[in-house]
C-alpha positions as CSV (number, residue, x, y, z in Angstrom):
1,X,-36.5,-18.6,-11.8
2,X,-40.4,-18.9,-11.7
3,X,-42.5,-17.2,-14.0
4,X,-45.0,-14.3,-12.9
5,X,-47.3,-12.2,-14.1
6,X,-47.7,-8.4,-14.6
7,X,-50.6,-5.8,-15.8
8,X,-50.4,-2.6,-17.9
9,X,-52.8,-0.5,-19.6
10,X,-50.9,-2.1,-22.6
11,X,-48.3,-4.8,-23.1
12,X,-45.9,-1.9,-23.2
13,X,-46.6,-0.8,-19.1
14,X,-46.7,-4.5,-18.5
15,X,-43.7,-5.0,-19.8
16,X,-42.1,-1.8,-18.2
17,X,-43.4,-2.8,-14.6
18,X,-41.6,-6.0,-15.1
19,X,-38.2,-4.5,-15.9
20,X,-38.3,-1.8,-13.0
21,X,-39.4,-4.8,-10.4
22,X,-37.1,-7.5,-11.7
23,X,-34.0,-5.0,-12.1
24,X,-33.5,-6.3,-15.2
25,X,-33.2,-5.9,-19.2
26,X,-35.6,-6.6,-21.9
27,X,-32.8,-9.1,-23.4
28,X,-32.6,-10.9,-19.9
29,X,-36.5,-11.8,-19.6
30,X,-38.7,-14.0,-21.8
31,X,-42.5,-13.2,-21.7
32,X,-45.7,-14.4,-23.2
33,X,-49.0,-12.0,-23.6
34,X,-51.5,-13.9,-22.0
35,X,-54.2,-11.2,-22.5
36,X,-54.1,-7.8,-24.8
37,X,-55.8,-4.7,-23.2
38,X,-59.6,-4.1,-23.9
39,X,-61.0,-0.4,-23.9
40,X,-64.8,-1.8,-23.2
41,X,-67.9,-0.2,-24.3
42,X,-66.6,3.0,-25.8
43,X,-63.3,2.8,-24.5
44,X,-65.0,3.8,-20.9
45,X,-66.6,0.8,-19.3
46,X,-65.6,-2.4,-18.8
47,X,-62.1,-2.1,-20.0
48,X,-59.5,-5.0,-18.9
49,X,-55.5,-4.0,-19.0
50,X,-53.3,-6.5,-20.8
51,X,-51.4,-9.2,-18.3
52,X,-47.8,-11.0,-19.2
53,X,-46.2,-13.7,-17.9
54,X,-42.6,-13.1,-17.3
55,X,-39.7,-15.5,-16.6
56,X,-35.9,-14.5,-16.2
57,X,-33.4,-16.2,-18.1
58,X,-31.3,-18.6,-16.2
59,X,-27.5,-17.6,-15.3
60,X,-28.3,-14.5,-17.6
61,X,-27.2,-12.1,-14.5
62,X,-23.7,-13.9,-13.7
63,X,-23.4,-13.9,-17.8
64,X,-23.7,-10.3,-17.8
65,X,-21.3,-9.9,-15.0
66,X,-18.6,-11.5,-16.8
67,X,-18.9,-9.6,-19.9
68,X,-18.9,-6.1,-18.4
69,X,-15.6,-7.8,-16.5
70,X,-13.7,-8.5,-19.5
71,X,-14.8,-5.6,-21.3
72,X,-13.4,-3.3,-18.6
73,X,-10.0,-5.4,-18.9
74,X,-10.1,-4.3,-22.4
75,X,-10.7,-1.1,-22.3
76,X,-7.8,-0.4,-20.3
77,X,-5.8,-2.4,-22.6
78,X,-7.1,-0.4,-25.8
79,X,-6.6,2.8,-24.0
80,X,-2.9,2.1,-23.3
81,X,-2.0,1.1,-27.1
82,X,-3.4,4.2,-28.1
83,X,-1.5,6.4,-25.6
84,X,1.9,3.9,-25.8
85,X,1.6,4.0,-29.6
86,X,1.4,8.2,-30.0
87,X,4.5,7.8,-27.5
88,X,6.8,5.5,-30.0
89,X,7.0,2.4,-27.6
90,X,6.2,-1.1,-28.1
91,X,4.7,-2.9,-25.3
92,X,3.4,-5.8,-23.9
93,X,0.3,-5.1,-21.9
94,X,-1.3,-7.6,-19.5
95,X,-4.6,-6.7,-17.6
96,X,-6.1,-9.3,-15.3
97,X,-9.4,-8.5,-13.0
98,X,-8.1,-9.7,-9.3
99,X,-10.4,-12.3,-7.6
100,X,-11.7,-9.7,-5.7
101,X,-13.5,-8.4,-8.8
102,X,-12.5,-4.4,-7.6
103,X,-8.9,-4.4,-8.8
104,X,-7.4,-4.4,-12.4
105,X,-3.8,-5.6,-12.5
106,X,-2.0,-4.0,-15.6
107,X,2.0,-4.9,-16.2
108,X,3.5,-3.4,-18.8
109,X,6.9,-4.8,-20.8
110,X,9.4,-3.9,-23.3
111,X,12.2,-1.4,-24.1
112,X,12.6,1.8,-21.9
113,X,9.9,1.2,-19.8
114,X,12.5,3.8,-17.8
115,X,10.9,6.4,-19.8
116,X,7.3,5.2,-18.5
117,X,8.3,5.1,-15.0
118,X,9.6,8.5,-15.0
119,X,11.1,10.5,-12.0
120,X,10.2,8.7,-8.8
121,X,7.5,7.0,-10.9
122,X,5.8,10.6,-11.7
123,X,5.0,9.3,-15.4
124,X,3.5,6.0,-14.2
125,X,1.2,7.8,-11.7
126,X,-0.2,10.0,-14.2
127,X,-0.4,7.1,-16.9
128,X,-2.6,5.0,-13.8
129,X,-4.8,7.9,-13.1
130,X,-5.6,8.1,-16.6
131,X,-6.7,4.4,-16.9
132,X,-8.4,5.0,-13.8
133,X,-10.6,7.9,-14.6
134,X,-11.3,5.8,-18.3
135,X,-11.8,2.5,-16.7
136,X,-14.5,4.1,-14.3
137,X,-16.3,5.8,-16.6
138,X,-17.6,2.5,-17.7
139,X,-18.3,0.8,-14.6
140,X,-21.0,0.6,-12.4
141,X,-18.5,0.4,-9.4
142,X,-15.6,1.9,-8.8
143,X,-12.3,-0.3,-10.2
144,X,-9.0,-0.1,-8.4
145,X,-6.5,0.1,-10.9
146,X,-2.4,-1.0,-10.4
147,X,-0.2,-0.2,-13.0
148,X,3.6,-1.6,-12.9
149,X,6.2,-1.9,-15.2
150,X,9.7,-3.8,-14.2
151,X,8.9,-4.6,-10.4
152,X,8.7,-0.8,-10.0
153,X,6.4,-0.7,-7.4
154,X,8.1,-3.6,-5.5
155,X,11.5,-1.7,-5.8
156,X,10.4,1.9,-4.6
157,X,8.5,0.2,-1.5
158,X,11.7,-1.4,-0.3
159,X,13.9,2.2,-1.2
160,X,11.2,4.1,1.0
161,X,11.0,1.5,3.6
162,X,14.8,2.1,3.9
163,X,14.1,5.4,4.2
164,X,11.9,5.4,6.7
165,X,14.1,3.1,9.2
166,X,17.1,5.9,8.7
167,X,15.6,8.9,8.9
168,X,13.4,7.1,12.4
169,X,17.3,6.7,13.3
170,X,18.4,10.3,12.7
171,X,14.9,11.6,14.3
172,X,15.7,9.2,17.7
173,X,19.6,10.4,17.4
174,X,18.8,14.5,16.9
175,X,15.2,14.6,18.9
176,X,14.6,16.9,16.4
177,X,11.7,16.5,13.4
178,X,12.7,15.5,10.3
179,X,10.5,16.8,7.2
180,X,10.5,14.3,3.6
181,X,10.3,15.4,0.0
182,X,7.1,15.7,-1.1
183,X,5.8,12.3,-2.3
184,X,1.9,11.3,-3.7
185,X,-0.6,9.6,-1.5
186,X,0.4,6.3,-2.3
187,X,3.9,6.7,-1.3
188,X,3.2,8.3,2.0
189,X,1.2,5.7,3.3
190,X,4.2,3.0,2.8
191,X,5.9,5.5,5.4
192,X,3.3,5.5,7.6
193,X,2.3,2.1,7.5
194,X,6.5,1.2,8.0
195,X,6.6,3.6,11.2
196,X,3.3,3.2,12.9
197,X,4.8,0.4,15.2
198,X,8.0,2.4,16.4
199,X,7.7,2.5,19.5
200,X,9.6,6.4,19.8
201,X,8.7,8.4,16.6
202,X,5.0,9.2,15.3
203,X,4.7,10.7,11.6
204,X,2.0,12.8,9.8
205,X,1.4,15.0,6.7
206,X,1.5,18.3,6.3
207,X,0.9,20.9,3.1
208,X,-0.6,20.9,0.1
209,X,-1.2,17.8,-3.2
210,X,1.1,17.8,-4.8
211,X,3.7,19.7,-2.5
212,X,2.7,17.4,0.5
213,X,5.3,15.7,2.9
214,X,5.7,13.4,5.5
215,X,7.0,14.3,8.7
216,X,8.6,12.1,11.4
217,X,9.3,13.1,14.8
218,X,9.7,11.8,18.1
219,X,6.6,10.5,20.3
220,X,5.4,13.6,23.5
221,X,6.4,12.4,26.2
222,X,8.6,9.2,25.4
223,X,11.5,8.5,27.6
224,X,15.2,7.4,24.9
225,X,17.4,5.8,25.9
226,X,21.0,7.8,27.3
227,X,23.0,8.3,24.4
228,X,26.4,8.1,26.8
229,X,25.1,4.4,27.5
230,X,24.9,3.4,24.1
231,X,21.7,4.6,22.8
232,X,20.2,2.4,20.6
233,X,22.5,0.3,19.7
234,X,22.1,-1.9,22.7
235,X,25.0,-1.6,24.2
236,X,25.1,-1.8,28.1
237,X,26.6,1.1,30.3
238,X,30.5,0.9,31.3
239,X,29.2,0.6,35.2
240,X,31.5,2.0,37.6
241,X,32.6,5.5,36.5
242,X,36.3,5.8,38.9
243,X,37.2,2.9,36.9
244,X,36.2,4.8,33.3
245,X,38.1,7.9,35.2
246,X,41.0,5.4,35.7
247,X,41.4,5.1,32.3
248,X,40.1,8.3,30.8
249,X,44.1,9.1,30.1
250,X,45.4,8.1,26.7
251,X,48.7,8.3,28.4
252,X,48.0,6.0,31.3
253,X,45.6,3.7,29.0
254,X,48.6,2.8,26.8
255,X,51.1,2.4,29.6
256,X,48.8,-0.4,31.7
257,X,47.1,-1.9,28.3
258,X,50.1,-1.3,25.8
259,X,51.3,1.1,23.0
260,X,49.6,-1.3,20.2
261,X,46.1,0.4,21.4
262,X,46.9,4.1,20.9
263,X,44.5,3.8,17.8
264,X,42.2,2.7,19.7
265,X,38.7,5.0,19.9
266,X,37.7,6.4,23.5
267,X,34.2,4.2,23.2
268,X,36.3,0.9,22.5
269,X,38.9,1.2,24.6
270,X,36.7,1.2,27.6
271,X,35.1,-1.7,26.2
272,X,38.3,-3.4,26.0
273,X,39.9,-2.4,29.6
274,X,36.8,-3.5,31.0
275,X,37.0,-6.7,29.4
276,X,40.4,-7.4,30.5
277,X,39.8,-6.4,34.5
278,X,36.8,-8.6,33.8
279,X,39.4,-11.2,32.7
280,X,42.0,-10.7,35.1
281,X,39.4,-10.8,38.3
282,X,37.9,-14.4,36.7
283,X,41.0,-15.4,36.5
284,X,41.8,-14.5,40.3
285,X,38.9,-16.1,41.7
286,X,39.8,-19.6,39.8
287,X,43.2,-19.2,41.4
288,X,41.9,-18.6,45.0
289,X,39.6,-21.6,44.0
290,X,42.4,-23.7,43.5
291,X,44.1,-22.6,46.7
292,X,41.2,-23.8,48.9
293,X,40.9,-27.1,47.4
């Protein structure tokens, strides 16, 4: 960087000027006096304020950048010993600063990490908040922090995901809301973020932190599928319905289709009679084929 120069009424406001203008710290800069002040005749005429020439140190920003970026890592690391150590366990900590510089990535390992993770991960939230609100005391901007022991994080995402595709089933099954257990902010957005493309239920959040839930229901004014037909299961309707009358009698089903399908249930046994008249009538029309040839 090139040099320049700054005035005071002493090298000290010089000095200062530079700093505040630069954005910078005394141990960043080099500078030369190039001329003291003067108070002139009397200290009232004439006086001449003293002028520096300044000149930041190369790479001395990045350099700083760094270091505040490793110290961070460690502070999390030092805070966690102290807190792992009063609790009796043994652990293996790992913090790494993601590429994106706004993220510390903290895995923790050794014996009963279950005791860590806690009820639905309670003790592991608390634990991150904590290294959160330490980390960020120390830094300029604010530091995303992800604490994970075991896969945890991995593992619960998939168990809610699950969750969410059933209880979107039951919801599109019932047309009636279904309400969650309360979960934390984190946890709540995996459901939302799962649902958001289903194309029949909507969710949202209702109550209080830390009693707040999610809550799925179906979509105003969205049009299901007839559960008779199938529902969503894809299957297609059983078409002409004095044929399903033809066969609604267990009696007269087993006497045309045989006693070996009494254990049959009412949904596959239509299935299955209208696969065999489907059968028989291909079967007919290859016959009349052959006739005509």
């Amino acid at each position: 960087m090139e040099s320049k120069e700054f005035t005071g009424k002493n090298v000290e406001e010089a000095l200062e000027n530079a700093l505040k203008e630069l954005n910078v710290s005394i141990d960043q800069i080099n500078y030369e006096v190039i001329e003291k002040e003067s108070g002139g005749f009397l200290g009232l005429l004439g006086g001449k304020p003293a002028k520096i020439v300044v000149t930041v140190k190369e790479n001395e920003t990045e350099t700083v950048t760094v270091k505040e970026e490793k110290d961070l890592c460690q502070v999390a690391i030092t805070f966690l010993n102290e807190v792992l150590n009063a609790m009796g366990l043994e652990t293996e900590i790992k913090a790494e600063l993601t590429e994106s510089k706004d993220e510390i990535d903290i895995e923790l390992s050794g014996n009963d990490m279950g005791v860590l993770i806690g009820k639905r991960g309670a003790t592991l939230d608390s634990l991150q908040y904590l290294v959160s609100l330490v980390v960020n005391k120390e830094s300029e901007s604010y530091i995303k922090i992800k604490l994970d022991t075991e896969n945890y994080r991995s593992r619960r995402k998939e168990t809610l995901e699950n969750l969410a595709k059933n209880i979107a089933s039951k919801v599109k099954k019932t047309r009636r809301n279904v309400s969650l257990e309360p979960m934390n902010p984190y946890e709540r957005r995996i459901i939302h973020s799962y649902l958001q493309s289903d194309a029949y239920v909507e969710t949202h959040s209702e109550g209080e932190e830390p009693f707040r839930k999610v809550v799925v229901s179906l979509k105003k004014g969205v049009q299901l599928p007839d559960r008779r037909q199938g529902g969503f299961k894809g299957r297609k309707p059983y078409g002409n319905n004095n044929r399903n009358k033809k066969i609604s009698s267990s009696r007269e089903f087993h006497k045309k289709y045989g006693a070996d399908t009494k254990d049959y249930s009412t949904d596959y046994k239509k299935d299955y009679a209208e696969y065999l008249e489907s059968k028989a009538a291909a079967k007919a029309a290859a016959e009349k084929k052959e006739e005509n040839i």
